[in-house]
ZAKOLNU-516454 format. One record per atom (N, C-alpha, C, CB): residue in one letter; x, y, z. Coordinates in steps of 0.2 Angstrom, whole numbers, plus 2048, in hexadecimal, padded with zeros to 3 digits. Atoms other than C-alpha are relative to their C-alpha. Glycine has a CB too. Layout:
<atoms>
AXYZ ...
</atoms>
This chain:
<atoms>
X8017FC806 X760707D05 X804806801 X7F8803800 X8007FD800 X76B712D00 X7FD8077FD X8027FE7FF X8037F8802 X76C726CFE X7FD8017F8 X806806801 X8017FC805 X76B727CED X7FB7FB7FC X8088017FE X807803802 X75C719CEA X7FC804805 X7FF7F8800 X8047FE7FC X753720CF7 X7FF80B7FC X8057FF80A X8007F8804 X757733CED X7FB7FD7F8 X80A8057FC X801801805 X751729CDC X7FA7FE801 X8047FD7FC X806800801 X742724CE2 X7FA808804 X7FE7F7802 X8057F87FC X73B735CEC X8018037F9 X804806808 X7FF7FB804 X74073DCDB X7FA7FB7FB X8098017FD X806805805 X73272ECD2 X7FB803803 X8007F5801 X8067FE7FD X726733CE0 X7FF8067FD X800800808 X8027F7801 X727748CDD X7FC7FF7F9 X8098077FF X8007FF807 X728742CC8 X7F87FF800 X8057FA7FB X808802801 X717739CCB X7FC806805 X7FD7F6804 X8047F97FC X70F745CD8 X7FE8077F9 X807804808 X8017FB807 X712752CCA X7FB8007FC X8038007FD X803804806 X70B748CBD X7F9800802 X8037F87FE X8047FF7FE X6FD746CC7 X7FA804802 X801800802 X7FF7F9800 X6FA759CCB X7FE8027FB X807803801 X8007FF806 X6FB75CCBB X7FB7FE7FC X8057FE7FD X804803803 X6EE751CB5 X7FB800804 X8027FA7FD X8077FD7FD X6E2757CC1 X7FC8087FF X801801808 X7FF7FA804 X6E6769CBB X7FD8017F8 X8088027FF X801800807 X6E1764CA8 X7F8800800 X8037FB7FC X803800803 X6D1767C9F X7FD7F77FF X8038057FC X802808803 X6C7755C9B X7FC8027F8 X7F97FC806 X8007FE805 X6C3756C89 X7FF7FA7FA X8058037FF X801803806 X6BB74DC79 X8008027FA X7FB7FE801 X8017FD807 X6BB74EC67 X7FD7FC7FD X8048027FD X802805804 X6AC747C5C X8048017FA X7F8800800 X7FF7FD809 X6AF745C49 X7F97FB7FE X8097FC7F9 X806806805 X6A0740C3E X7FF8047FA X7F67FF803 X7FE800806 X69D742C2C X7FA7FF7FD X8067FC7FF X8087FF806 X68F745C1D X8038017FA X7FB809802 X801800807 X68C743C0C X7FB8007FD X8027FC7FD X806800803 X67F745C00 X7FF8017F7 X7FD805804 X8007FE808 X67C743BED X7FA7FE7FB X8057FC7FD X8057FF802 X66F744BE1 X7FD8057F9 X7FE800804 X8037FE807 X66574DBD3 X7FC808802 X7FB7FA7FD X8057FB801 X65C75FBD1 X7FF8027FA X800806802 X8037FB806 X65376ABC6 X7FE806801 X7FC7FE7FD X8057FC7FE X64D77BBC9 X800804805 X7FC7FD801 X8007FC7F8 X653780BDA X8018087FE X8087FD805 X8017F97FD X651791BE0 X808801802 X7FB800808 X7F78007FD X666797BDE X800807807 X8078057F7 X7FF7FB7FA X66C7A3BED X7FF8067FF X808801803 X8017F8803 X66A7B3BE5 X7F88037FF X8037FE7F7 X8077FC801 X6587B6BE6 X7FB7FC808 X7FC7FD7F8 X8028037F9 X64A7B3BF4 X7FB7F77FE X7FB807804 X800806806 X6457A4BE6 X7F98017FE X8017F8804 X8087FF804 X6327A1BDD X7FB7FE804 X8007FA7FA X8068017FB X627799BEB X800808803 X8027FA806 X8017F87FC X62C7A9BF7 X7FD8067FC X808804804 X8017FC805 X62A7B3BE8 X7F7801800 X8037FC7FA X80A800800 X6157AEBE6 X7FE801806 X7FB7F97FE X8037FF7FB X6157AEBFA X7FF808801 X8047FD805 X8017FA7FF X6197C0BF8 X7FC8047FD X8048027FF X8047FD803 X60E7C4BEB X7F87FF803 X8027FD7F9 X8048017FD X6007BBBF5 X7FF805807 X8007F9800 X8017FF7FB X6037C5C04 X7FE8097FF X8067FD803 X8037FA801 X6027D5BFB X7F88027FC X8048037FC X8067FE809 X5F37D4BEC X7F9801805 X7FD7F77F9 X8087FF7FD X5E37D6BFA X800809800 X7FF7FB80A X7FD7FA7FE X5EC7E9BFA X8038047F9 X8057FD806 X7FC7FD805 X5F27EDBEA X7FF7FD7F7 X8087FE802 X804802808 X5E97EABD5 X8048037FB X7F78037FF X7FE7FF805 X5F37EABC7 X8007FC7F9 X805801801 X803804808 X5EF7E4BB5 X8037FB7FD X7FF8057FA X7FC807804 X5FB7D7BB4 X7FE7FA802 X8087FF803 X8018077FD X5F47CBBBD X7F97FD7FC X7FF801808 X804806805 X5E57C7BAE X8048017FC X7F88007FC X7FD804804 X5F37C6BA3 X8037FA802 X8058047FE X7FE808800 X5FA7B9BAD X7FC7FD802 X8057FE802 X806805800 X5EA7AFBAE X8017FF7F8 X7F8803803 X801804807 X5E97AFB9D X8087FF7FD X7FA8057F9 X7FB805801 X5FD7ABB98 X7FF7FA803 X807802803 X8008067FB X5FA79DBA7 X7FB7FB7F9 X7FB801809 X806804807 X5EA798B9A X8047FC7FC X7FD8077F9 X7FD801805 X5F4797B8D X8067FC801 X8008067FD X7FA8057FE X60278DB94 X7FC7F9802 X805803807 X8048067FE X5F5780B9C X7FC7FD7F8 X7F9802807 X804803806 X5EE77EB8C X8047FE7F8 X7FA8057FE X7FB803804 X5FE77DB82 X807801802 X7FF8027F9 X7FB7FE7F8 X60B779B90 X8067FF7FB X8007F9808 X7F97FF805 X61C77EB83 X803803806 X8008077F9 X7FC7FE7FB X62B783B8B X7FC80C7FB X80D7FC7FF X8027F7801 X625796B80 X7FA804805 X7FE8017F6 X8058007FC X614796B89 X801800809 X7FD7FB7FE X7FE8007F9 X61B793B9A X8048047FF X8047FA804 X7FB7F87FD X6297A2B9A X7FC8037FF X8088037FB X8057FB800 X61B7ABB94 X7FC802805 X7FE7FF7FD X8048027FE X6127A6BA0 X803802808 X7FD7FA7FD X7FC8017FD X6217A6BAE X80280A7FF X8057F97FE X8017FA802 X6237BABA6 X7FC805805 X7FE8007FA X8077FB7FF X6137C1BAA X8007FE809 X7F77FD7F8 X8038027F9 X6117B8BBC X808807802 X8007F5803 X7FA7FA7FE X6247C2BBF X7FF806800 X8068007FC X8007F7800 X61E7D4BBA X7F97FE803 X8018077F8 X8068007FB X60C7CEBC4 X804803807 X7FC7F9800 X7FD8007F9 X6197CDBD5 X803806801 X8067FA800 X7FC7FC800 X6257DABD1 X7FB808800 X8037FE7FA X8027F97FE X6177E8BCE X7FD800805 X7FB8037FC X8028007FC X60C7E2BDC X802802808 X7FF7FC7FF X7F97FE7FB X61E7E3BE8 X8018077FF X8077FC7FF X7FF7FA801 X6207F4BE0 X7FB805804 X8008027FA X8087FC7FF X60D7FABE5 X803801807 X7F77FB7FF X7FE7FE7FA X6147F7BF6 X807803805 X7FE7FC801 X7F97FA7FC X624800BF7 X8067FA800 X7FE80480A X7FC8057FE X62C7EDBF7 X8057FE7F7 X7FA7F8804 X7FC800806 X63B7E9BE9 X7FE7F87FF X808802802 X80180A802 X6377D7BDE X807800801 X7FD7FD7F7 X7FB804800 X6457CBBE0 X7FD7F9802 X804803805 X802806802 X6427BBBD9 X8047FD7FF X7FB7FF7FC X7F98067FF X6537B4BD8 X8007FF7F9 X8007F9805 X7FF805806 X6587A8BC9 X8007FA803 X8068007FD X8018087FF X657795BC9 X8067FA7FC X7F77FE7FB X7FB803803 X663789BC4 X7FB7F97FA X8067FD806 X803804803 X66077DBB7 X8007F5801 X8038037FC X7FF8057FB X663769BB9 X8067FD801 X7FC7FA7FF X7FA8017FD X671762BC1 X8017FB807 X801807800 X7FD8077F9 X67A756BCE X803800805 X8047FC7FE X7FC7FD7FC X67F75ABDE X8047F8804 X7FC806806 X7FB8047FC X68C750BEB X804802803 X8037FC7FE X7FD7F97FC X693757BF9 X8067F9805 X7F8806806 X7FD8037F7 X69D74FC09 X801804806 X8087FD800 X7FD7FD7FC X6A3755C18 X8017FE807 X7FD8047FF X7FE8037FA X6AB752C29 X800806808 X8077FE7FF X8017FB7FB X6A7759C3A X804800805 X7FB802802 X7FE8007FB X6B175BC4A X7FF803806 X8038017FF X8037FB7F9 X6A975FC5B X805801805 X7F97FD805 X7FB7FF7FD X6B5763C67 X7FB802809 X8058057FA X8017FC7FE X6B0764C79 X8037FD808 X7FA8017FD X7FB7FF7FA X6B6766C8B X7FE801806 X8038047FF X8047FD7FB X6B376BC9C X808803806 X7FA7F8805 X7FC7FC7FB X6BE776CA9 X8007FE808 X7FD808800 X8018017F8 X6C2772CBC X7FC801804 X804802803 X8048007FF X6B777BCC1 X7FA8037FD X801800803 X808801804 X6A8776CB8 X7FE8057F9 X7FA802807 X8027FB804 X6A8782CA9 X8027FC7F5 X806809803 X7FE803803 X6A4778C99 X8018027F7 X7FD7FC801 X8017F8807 X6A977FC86 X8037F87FC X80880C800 X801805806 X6A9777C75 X8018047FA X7F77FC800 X7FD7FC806 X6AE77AC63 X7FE7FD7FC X8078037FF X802804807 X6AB775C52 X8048017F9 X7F98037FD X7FC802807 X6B3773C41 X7FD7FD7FE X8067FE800 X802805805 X6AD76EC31 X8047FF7F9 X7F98017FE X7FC7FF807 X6B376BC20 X7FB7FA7FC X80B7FE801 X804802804 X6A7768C12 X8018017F8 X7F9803802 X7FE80080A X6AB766BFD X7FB7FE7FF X8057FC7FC X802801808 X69F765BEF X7F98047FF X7FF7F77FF X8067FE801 X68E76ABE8 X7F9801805 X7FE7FD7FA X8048007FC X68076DBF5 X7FA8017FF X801802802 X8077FB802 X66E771BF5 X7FC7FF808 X7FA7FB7F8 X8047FF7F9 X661775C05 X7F97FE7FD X801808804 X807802802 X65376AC02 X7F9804802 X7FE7FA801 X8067FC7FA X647773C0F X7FF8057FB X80480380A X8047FB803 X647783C04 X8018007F7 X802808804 X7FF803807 X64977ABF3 X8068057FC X7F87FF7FC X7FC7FC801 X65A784BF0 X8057FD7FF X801804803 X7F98027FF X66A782BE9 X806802803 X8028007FB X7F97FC7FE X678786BF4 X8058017FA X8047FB808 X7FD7FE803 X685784BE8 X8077FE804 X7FF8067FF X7FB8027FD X69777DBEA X803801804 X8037FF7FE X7FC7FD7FC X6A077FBF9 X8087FE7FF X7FF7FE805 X7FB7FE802 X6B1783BFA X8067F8804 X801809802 X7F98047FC X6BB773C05 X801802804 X8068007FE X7F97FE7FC X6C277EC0F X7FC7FE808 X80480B7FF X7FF8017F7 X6C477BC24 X7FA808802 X80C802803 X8037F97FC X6B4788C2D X8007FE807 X7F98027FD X8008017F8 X6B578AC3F X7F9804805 X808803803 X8087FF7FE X6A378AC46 X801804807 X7FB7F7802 X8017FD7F9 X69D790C58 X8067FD805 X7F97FE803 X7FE8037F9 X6A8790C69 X7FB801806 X807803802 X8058027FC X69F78DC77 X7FF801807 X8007FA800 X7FD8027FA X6A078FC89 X7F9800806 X808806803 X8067FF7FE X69378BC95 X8007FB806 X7FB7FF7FA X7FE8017F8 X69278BCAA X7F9801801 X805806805 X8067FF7FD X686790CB7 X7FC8097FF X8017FE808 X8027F8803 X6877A2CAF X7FE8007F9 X806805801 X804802806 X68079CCA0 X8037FF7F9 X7FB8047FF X7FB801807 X68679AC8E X8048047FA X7FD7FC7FB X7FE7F7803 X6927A6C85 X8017FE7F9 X808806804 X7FF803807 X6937A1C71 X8028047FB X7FA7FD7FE X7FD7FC806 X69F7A8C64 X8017FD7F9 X807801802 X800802806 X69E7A6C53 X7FF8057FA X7FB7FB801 X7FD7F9804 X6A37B5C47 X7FA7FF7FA X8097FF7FD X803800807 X6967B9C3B X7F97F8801 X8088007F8 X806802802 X68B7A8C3E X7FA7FF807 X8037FA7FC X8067FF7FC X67F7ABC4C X7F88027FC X802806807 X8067FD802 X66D7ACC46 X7FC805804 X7FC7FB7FD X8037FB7FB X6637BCC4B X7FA7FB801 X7FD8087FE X8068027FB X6567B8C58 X7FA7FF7FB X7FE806806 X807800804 X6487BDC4E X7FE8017FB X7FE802801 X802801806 X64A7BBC3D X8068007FC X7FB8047FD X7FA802803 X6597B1C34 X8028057F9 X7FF7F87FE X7FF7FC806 X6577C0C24 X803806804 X7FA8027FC X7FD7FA7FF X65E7CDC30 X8087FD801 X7FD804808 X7F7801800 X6727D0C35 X8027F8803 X805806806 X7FC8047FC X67B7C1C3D X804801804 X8047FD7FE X7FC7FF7FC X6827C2C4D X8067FA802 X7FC801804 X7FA804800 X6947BEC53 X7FF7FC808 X8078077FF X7FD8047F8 X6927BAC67 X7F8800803 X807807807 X8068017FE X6817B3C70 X8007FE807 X7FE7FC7FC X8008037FB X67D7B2C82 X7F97FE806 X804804802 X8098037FE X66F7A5C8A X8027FF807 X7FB7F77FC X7FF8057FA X66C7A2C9A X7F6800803 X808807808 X8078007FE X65B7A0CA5 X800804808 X7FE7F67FF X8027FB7FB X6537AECB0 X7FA7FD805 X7FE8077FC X8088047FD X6457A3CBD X7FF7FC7FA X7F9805802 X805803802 X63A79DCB2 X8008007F7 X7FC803804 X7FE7FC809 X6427A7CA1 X8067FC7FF X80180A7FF X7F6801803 X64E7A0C95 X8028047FA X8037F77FC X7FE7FD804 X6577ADC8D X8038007FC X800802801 X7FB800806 X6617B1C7E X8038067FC X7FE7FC7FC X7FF7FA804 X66A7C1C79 X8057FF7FA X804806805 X7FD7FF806 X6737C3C69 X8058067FC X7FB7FF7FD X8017FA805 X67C7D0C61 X8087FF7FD X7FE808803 X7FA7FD805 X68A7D5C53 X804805802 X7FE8017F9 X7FA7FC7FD X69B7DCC59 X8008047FA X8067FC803 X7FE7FC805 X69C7E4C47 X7FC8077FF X7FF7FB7FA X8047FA7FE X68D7EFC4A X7FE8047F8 X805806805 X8017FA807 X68B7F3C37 X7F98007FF X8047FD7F9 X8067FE804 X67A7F3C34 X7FA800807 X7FF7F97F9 X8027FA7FA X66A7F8C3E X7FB7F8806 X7F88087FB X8018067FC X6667E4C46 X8037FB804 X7FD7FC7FE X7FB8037F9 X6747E1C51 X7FE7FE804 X804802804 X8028057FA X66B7DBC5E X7FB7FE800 X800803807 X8078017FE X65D7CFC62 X7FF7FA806 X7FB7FE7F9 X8048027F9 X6557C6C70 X7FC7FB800 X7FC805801 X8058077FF X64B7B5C74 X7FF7FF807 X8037F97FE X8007FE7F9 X6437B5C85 X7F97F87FD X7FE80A804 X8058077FF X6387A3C88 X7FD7FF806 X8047F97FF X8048027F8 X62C79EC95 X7FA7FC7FE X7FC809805 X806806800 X62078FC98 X7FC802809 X8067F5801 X8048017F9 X61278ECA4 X7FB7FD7FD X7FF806804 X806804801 X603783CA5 X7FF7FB7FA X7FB8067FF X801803807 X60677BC95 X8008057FA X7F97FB7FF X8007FA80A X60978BC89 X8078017FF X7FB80A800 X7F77FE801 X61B78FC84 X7FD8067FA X8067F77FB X7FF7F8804 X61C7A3C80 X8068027FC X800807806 X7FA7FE804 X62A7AAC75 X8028067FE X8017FF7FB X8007F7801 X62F7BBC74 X8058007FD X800805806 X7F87FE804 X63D7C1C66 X7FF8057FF X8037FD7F8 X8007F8802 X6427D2C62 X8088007FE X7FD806807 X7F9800803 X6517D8C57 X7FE8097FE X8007F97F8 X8007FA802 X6557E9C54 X8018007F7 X806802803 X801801809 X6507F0C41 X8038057FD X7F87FF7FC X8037FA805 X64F7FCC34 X7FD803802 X7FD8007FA X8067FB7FF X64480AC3A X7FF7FC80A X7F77FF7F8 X8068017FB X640802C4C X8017F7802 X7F78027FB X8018067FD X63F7F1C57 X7FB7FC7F9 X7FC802808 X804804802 X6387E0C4E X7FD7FB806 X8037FD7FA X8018027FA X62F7D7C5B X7FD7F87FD X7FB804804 X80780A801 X6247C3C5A X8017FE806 X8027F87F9 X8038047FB X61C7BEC67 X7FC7F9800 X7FC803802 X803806802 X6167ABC66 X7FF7FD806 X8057FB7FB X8038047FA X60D79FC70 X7FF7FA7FD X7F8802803 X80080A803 X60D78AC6D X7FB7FD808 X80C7FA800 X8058037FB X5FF781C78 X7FD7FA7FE X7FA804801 X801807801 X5FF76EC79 X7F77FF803 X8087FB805 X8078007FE X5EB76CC79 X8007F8803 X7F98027FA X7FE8087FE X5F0758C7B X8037FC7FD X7FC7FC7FF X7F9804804 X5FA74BC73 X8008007FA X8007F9801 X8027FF806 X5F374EC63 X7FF8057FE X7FD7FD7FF X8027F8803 X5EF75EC62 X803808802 X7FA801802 X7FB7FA7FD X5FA76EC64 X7FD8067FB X80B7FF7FF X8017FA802 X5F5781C60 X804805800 X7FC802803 X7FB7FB803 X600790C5B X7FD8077FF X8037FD7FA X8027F8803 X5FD7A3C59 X806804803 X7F8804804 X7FB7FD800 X60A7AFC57 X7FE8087FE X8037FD7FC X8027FA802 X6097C4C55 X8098017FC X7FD806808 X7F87FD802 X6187CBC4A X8028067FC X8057FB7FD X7FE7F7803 X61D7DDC49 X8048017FE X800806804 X7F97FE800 X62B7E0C3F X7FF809800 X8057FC7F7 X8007F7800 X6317F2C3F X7FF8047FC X804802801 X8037FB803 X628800C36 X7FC7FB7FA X8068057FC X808806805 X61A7F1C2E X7FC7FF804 X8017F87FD X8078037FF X60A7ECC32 X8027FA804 X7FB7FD7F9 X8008057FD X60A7DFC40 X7FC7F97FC X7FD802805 X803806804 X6047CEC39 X7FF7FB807 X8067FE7F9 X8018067FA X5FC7C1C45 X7FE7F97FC X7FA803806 X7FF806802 X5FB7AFC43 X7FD7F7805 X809802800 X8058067FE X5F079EC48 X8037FB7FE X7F98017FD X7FF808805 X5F578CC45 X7FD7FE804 X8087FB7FF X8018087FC X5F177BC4B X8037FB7FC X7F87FD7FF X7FE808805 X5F976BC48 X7FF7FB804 X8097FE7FE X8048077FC X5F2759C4C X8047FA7FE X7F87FF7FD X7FE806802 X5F9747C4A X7FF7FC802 X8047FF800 X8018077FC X5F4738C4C X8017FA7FA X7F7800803 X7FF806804 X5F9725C46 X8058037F9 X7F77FB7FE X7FD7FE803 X60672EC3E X7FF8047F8 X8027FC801 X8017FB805 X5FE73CC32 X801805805 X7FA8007FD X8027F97FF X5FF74DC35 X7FD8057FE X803802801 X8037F9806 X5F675EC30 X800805806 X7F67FE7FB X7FE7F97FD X5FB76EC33 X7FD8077FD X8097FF800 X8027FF800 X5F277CC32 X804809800 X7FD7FB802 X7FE7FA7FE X5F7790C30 X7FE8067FC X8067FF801 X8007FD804 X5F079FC2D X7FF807803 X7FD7FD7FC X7FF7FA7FF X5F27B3C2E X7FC8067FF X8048017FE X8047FA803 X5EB7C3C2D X8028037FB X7FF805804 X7FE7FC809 X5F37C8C1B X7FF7FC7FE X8078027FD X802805805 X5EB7BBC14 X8047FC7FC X7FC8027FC X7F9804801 X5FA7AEC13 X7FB7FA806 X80B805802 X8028047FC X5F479CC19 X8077FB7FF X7FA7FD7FE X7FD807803 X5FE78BC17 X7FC7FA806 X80A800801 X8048057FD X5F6779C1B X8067FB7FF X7F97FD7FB X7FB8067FF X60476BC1D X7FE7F8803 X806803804 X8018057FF X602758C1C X8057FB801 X7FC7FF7FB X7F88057FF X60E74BC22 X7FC7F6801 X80780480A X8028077FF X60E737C22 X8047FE802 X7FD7FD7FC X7FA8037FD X61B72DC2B X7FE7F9804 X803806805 X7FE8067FE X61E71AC2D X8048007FF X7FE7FB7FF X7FC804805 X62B710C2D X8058037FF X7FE7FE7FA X7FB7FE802 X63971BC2C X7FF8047F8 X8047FA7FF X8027FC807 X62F723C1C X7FD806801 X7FC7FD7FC X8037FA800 X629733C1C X7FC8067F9 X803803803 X8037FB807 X61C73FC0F X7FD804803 X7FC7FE7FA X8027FA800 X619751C11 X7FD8027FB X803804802 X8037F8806 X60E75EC07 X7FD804803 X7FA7FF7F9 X8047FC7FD X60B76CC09 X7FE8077FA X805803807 X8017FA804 X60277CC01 X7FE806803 X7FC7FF7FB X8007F77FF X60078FC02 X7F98057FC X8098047FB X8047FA805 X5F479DBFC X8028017F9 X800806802 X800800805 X5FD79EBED X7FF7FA7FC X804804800 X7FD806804 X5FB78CBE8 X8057FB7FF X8008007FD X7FA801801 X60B78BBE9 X8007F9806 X804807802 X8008057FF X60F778BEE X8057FB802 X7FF7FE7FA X7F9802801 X61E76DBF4 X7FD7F7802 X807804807 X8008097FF X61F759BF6 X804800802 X8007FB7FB X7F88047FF X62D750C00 X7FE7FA800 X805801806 X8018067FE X62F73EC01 X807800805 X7FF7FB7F8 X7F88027FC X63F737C0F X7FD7F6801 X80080780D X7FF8057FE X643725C12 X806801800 X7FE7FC7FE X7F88037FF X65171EC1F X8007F77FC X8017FE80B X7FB803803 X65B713C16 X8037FB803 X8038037FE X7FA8047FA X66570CC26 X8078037FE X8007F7801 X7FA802801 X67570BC29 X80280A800 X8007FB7F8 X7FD7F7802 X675721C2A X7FE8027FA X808802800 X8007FD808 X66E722C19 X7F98027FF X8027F97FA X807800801 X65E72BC13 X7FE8047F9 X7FB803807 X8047FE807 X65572EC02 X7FC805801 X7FC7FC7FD X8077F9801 X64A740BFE X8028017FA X801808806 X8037FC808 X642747BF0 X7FD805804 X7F97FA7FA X8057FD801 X638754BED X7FE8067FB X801802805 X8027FC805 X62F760BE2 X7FD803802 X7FF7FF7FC X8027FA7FD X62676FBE3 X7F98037FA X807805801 X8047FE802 X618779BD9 X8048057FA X7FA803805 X7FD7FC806 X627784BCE X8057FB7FD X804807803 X7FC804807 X62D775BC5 X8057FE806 X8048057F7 X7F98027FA X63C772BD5 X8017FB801 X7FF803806 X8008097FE X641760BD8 X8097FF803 X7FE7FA7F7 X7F98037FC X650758BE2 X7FF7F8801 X800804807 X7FD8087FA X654744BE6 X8067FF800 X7FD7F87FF X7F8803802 X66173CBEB X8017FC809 X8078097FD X7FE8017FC X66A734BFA X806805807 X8017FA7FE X7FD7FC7FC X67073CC0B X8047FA803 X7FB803804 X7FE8047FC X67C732C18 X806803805 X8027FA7FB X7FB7FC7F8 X684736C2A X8067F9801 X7F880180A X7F98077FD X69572BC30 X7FE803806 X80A8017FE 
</atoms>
């Protein structure tokens, strides 16, 4: 062998050794994509702009044991008079008088009405595509990222609302990073607060688990308003699971303290205390049961606000109802479809309706 094969292959060995090196040094790394569409029919929905018509009577129900004003036998008798000659003129009339019932009642207590607007009927269809992106570090440190990009008309069935068209464009969800020092999560503006998704949004969140606690701080690098920070502390023992949130407010700390207690396989219990800041604490009792695939759920408070919720599920089918103190009413219907595909309806007690088909790639 000559010199100069004997130089061309130690120069192959070093190229691979490198290469080698190198590809021990790198990051390991995935990227899902999946994908959603959905289209179908409303009427009615609750637009963005208000807290919509059900919350509306929840509110009015949560004040009237505490506050009497003379709208409320006018609207018994509009209602009269709409049940007995159900016109669209008799229903506004009727839909009027319940509006300044809510609105003076909220005034009685220092609270502003906001009942939003509604849209009328209409056709949504949306798509959209997601990309998870995610990774791990040499040593051991693993982080993840997200991208979506969604076009067309939307609605959020859960609170019978019309989102409203989205725009197409490219949004860049949470990053991620998360070791034996626990999980640090950035995501500008969409972190929800701890203890109640109507306060600010936080930008950077950090969980990790103390013994026996798993915790979760929260807060907004912007600092503009008075609930930059809030808090989730969890603990199990015996079969109870405690919860503790707190968020900085207006005037003062909001706190909720919850308890869940699996009495058996069929039966679970719930009580909650929740002090937002500068209000009346409000405490809170459920139960839910199930069996051969029904459920009933069960909940109710010391401001005299209940709700009873019914569910039925075979088969890939499912039907809920549920109602409220104010009467106030919702129905869903869901069936899978296969294939990633699934049908929902539903309507409600303020005229509200939605169907149509959902589907995941």
């Amino acid at each position: 062998m000559n010199n100069s094969t004997r130089n061309l292959k130690m120069k192959k060995l070093l190229i691979a050794t490198s290469a080698l090196v190198a590809t021990a040094g790198m990051a390991s790394a995935d990227i899902t994509i999946s994908g959603h569409a959905a289209a179908g029919i409303y009427s009615g929905l609750s637009n963005k702009d208000g807290v919509g018509k059900v919350a509306a009577n929840s509110a009015l129900a949560s004040v009237h044991s505490t506050a009497t004003t003379g709208t409320t036998a006018v609207r018994a008798t509009k209602l009269t008079a709409y049940l007995a000659d159900p016109t669209a003129t008799t229903k506004a009339a009727w839909e009027a008088a319940r509006a300044a019932d809510v609105a003076a009642l909220l005034a009685a207590n220092g609270r502003a009405a906001d009942v939003g607007t509604y849209s009328g009927d209409g056709i949504y269809s949306n798509a959209g595509v997601d990309f998870t992106m995610t990774g791990a570090t040499d040593n051991g440190i693993s982080f993840s990222a997200a991208v979506n990009i969604d076009a067309g008309m939307e609605i959020d069935a859960g609170d019978f609302e019309l989102d409203g068209a989205d725009g197409g464009t490219a949004g860049l969800g949470s990053v991620s990073m998360a070791g034996t020092f626990g999980t640090l999560t950035f995501d500008d503006g969409g972190i929800e607060n701890l203890y109640s998704d109507s306060l600010t949004n936080a930008d950077v969140s950090y969980s990790t688990t103390v013994g026996a606690v798993s915790l979760t701080i929260a807060h907004d690098t912007a600092a503009a308003s008075a609930s930059s920070n809030s808090v989730s502390a969890a603990y199990s023992a015996s079969g109870m699971d405690f919860t503790l949130t707190a968020s900085e407010a207006s005037g003062g700390t909001s706190t909720d303290l919850s308890v869940a207690y699996a009495l058996n396989d069929t039966v679970s219990l719930s009580g909650s205390t929740d002090q937002p800041a500068g209000k009346e604490s409000v405490q809170t009792i459920g139960a839910t049961t199930t069996l051969n695939g029904v459920s009933i759920s069960v909940e109710s408070a010391n401001n005299s606000t209940w709700d009873v919720d019914l569910g039925y599920t075979a088969g890939g089918f499912a039907l809920t109802y549920g109602v409220d103190e104010t009467d106030g009413w919702t129905a869903t219907a869901t069936s899978a479809l296969g294939g990633g595909a699934t049908f929902a309806a539903g309507v409600n007690s303020e005229d509200s309706m939605y169907a149509g088909v959902s589907f995941a790639f």
